[in-house]
C-alpha positions as CSV (number, residue, x, y, z in Angstrom):
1,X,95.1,20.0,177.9
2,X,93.4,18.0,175.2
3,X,92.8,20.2,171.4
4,X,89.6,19.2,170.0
5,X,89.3,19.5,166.0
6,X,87.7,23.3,166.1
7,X,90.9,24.5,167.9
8,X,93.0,22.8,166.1
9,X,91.5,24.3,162.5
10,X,91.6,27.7,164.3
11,X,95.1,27.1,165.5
12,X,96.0,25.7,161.5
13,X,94.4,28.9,160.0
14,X,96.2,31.6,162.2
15,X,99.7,29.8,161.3
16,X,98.8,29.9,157.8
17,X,97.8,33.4,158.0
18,X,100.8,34.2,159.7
19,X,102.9,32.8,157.3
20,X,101.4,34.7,154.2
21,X,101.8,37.5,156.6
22,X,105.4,37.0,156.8
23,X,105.8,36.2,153.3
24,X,104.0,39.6,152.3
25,X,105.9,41.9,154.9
26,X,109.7,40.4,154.1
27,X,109.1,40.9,149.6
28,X,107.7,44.5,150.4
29,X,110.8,45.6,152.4
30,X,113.7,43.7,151.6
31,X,115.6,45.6,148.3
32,X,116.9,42.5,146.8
33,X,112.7,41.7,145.7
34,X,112.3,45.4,144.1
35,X,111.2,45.3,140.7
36,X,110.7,48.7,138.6
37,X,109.1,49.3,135.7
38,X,110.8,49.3,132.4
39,X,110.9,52.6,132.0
40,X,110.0,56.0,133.8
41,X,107.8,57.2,131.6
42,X,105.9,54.0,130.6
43,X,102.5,56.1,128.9
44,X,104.4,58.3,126.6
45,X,106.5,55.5,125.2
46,X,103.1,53.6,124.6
47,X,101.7,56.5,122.5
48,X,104.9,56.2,120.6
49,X,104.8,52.6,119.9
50,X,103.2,52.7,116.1
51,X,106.2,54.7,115.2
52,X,107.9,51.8,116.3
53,X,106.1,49.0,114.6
54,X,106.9,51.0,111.3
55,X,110.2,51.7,112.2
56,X,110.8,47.9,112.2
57,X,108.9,47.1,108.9
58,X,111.2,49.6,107.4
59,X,113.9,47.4,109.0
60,X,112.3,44.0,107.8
61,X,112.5,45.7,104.0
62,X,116.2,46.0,103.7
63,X,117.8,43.4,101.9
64,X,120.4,43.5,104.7
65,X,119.9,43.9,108.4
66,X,121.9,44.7,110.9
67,X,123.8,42.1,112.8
68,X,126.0,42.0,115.9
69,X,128.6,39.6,117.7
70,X,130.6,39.1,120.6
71,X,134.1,39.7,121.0
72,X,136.6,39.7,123.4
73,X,136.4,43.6,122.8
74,X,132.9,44.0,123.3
75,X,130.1,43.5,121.1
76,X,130.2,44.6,117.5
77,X,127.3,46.3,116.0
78,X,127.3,45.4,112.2
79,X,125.7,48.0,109.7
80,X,124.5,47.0,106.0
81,X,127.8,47.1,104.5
82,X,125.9,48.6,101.1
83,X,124.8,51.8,103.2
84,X,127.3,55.0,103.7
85,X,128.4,55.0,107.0
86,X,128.6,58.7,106.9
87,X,124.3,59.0,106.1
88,X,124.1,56.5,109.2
89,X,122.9,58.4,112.4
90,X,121.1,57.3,115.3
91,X,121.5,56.0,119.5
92,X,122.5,52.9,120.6
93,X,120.2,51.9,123.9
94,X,121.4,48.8,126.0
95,X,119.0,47.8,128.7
96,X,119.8,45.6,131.6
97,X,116.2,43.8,133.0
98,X,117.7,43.1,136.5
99,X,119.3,46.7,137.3
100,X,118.1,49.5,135.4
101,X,121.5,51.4,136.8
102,X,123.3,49.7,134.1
103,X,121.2,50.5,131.4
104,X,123.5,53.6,129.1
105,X,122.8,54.5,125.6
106,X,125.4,55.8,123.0
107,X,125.3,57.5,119.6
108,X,126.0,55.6,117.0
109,X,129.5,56.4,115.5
110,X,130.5,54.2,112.9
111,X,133.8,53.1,111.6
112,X,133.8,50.3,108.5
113,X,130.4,50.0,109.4
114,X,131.0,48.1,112.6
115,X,130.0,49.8,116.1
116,X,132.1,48.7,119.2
117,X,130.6,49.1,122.7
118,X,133.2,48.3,124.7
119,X,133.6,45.2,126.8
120,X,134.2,47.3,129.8
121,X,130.6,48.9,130.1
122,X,128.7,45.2,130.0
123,X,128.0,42.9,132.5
124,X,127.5,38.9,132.1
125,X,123.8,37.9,131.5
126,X,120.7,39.3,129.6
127,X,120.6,43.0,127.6
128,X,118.1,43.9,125.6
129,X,119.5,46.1,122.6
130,X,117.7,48.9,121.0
131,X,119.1,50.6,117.7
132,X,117.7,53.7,116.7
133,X,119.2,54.7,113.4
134,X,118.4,57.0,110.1
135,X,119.5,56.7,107.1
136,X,119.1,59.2,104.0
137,X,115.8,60.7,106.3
138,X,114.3,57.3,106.7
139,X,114.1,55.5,110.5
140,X,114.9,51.8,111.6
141,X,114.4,50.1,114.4
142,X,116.6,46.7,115.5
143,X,115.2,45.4,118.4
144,X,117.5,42.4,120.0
145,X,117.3,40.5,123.1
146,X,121.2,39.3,123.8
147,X,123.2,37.1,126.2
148,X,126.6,38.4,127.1
C-alpha cells in the first residue's frame, strides 16, 4: 500500500497528538511531578504582606542585622549582639521548596545571642529561612534564601 502526502500529515498529526497526550496523562498522575502551593492558606498571607514589607524596613534600619552560618552543628542564627537577648522573642520558620513535609518552625530561644537549629532537622539543598522576631514591642523580619 502506497501513503500519499494527506495520509501521511494525518498519520504525523495523530502521533503528535498522542504524544502530548501521553505527556499530559503521565505529569498528572505520577507523584514525583506534584507541585503544591507555597502555603495552604495563600490569600490570607497576601492581605498580610504590607505588615511584612514594614517589618523588613524596620530590619533594614538597624545598624546591625542578623546573620547566620553553617556549622558542623547546624546553622547558627546570629542576633545583634547590642540587643538583650532576654527582650528578643519571635519563631524561626524554615521552608523546604521541594517537600513542604520538611518545612518545621521553632521559637526563637536565644543563648549569647546565637540560635542553633540543629543539624539533625535539615536536609542538603535549598531552605528558605523566615525570622519573625520582636524586640522592646517592635517587629522584624529577616527573610533568607540558604543552601545547606
Amino acid at each position: 500500500m502506497k501513503i500519499n502526502w494527506g495520509t501521511g500529515i494525518v498519520i504525523a498529526f495523530i502521533a503528535f497528538i498522542s504524544f502530548i497526550m501521553y505527556f499530559v496523562i503521565s505529569m498528572n498522575t505520577n507523584s514525583k511531578y506534584d507541585h503544591d502551593l507555597v502555603t495552604e492558606d495563600y490569600y490570607k498571607q497576601e492581605l498580610e504582606f504590607q505588615n511584612e514589607i514594614d517589618k523588613e524596613s524596620n530590619s533594614k534600619h538597624l545598624v546591625e542585622n542578623i546573620s547566620w552560618k553553617k556549622t558542623t552543628d547546624g546553622i547558627h542564627i546570629i542576633f545583634p549582639a547590642s540587643l538583650k537577648k532576654e527582650n528578643i522573642t519571635g519563631k524561626v520558620f524554615l521552608y523546604r521548596p521541594s517537600n513542604k513535609q520538611f518545612d518545621f518552625e521553632i521559637p526563637i530561644s536565644l543563648s549569647n545571642n546565637n540560635l542553633l537549629i540543629p543539624d539533625k532537622r535539615l536536609l542538603d539543598g535549598r531552605w528558605n529561612i523566615k525570622v519573625n522576631w520582636q524586640y522592646n514591642g517592635k517587629s522584624y523580619l529577616y527573610k533568607k534564601e540558604i543552601l545547606y
